[in-house]
C-alpha positions as CSV (number, residue, x, y, z in Angstrom):
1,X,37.6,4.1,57.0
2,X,35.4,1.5,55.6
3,X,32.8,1.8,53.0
4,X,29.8,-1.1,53.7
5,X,28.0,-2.0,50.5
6,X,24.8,-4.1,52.0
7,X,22.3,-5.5,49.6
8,X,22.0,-3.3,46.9
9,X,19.6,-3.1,44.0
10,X,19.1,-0.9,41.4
11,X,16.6,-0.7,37.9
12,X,17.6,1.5,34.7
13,X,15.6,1.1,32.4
14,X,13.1,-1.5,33.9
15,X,16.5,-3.4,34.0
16,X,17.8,-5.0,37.1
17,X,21.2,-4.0,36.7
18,X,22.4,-4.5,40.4
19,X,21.0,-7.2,42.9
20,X,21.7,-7.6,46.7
21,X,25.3,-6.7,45.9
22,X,27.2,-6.4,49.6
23,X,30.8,-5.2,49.2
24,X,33.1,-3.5,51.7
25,X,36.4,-1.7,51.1
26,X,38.3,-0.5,53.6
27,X,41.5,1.7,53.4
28,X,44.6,0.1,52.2
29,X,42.1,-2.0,50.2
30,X,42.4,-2.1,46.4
31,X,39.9,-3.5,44.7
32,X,38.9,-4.0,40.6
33,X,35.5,-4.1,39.9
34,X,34.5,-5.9,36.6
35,X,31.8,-7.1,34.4
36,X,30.7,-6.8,31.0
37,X,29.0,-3.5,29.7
38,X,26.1,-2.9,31.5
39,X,26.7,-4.9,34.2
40,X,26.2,-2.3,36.9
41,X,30.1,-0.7,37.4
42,X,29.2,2.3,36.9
43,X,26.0,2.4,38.4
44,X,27.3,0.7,41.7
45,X,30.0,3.4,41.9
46,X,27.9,6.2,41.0
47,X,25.5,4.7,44.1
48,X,28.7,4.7,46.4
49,X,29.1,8.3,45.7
50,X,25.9,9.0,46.4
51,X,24.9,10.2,42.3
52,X,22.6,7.3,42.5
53,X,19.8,6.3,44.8
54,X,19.5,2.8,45.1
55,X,16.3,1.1,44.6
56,X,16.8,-1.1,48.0
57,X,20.0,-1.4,50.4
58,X,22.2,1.3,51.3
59,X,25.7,2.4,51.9
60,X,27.4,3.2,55.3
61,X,30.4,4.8,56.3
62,X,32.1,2.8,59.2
63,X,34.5,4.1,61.1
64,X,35.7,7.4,62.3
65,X,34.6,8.7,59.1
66,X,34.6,12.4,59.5
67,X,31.9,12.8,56.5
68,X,28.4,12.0,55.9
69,X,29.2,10.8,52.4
70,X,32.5,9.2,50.7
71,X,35.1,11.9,50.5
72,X,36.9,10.2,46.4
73,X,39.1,11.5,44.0
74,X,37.0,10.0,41.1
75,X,37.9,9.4,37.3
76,X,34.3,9.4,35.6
77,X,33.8,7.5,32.6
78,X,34.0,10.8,30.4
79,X,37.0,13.0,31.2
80,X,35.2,15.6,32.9
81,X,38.0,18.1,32.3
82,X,38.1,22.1,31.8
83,X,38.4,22.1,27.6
84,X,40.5,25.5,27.8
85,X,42.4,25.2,30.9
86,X,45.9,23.0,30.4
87,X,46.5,19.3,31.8
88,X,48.4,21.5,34.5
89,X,45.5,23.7,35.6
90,X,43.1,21.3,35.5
91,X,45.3,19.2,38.2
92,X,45.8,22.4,40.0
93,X,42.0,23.4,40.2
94,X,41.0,20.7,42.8
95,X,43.9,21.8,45.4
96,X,43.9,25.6,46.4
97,X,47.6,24.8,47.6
98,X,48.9,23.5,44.6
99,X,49.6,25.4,41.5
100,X,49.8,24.5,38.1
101,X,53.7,24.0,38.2
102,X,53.4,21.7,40.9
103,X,50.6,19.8,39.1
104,X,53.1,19.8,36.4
105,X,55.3,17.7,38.2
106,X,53.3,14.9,39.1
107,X,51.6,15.0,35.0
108,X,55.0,14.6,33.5
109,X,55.8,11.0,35.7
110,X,53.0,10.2,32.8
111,X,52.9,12.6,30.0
112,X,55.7,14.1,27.7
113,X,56.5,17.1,29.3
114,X,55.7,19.3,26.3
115,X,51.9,19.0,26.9
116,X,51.1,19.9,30.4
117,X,50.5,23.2,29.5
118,X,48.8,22.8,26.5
119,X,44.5,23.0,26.4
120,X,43.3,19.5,27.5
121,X,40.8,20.1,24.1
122,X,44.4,19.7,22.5
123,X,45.1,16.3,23.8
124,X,44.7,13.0,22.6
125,X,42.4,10.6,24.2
126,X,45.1,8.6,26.6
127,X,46.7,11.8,27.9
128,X,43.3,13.1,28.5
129,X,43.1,10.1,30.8
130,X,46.2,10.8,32.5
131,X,45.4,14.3,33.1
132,X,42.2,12.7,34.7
133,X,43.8,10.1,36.5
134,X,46.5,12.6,38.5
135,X,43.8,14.8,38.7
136,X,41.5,12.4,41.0
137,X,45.1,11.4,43.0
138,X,45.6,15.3,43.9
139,X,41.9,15.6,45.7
140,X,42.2,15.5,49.1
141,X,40.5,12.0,49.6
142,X,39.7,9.3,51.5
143,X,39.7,6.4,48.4
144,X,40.2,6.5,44.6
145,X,37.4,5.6,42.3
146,X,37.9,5.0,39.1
147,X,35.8,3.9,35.8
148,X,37.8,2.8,33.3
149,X,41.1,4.8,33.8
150,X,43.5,2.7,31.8
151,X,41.1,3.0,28.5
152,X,43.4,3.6,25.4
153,X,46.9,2.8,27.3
154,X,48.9,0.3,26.4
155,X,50.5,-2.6,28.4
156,X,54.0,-0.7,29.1
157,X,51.7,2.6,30.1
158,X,48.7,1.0,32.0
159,X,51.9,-1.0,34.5
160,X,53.4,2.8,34.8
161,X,49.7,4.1,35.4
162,X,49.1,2.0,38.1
163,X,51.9,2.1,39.8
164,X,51.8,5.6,40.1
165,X,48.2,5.4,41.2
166,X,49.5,2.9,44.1
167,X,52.1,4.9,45.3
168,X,50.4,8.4,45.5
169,X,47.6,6.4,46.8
170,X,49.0,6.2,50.3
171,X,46.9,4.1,52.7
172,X,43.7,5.1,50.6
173,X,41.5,2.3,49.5
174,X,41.3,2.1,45.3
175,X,38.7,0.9,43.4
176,X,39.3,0.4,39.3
177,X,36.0,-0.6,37.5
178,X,36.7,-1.8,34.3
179,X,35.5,-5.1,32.1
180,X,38.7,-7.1,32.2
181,X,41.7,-7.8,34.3
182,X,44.1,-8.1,31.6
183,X,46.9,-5.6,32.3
184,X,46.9,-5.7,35.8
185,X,48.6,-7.4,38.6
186,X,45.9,-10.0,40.7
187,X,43.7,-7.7,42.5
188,X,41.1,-8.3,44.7
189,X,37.9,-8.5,43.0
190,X,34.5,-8.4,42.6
191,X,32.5,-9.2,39.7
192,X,29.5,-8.1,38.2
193,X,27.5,-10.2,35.8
């Protein structure tokens, strides 16, 4: 599976925020995206995903892609969580074979154990994060996007994060849009200015 970025623009705003950008990521691939605020991350995800429409270019699936649009587990910007439903439940929603004691497992690899079952609502800010993270690594996918997953984490917990990411990752391509590298091994990347 490859994703083919080719010449992409896109305006917000009367902004040219994206121009000609070609990208491809293929499986296996694992990619950081980065740029200063504003400098199109989210926007060129959200146009990978098909959210956006972009103003010239387009996207293809190469491949024996069995979709007509890219199959992600995503971690949005905002959490996009269920506020009453636990860390657990939320995990288990987007996999009708797994229930929330199996989501459990995976959440406490990150999380003290005493707040997967909790309501997300309850949770602070980086374990809100997590619970998104494992979340997007339990959809049955075909690459991980992400917009600023590590955002609140610390050194010792972003390494742990990623790692985690990697190896429940499988052969799936990753993409990690946030503004800096610091924190993470060398990665291929692609900037945005």
């Amino acid at each position: 599976m490859t994703i083919e970025v080719e010449n992409v623009s896109f305006t917000s705003e009367g902004r040219n925020v994206l121009k000609n950008i070609s990208w491809e990521v293929s499986s296996d691939d694992v990619w950081l995206l980065t740029g200063d605020a504003g400098s199109g991350k989210t926007a060129l995800l959200s146009i990978m995903l098909g959210i956006l429409k972009p103003d010239n270019g387009r996207v293809r699936l190469l491949g024996d892609y069995k979709y007509d649009r890219v199959n992600a587990g995503v971690v949005f910007q905002e959490d996009r969580l269920f506020e009453d439903m636990s860390a657990a439940e939320n995990v288990a929603i987007v996999r009708d074979v797994t229930s929330p004691a199996v989501a459990a497992e995976d959440l406490v690899k990150l999380m003290p154990s005493e707040l997967v079952n909790v309501p997300v609502r309850e949770l602070d800010p980086v374990n809100r994060r997590i619970t998104a993270i494992v979340r997007a690594t339990s959809v049955p996918s075909d690459i991980l996007m992400m917009d600023e997953p590590f955002r609140g984490m610390g050194d010792d917990l972003r390494k742990k994060v990623f790692t985690f990411i990697k190896e429940v990752a499988g052969h799936k391509g990753i993409i990690i849009a946030q503004r800096f590298a610091e924190g993470l091994p060398p990665l291929r990347t692609l900037k945005l200015s």
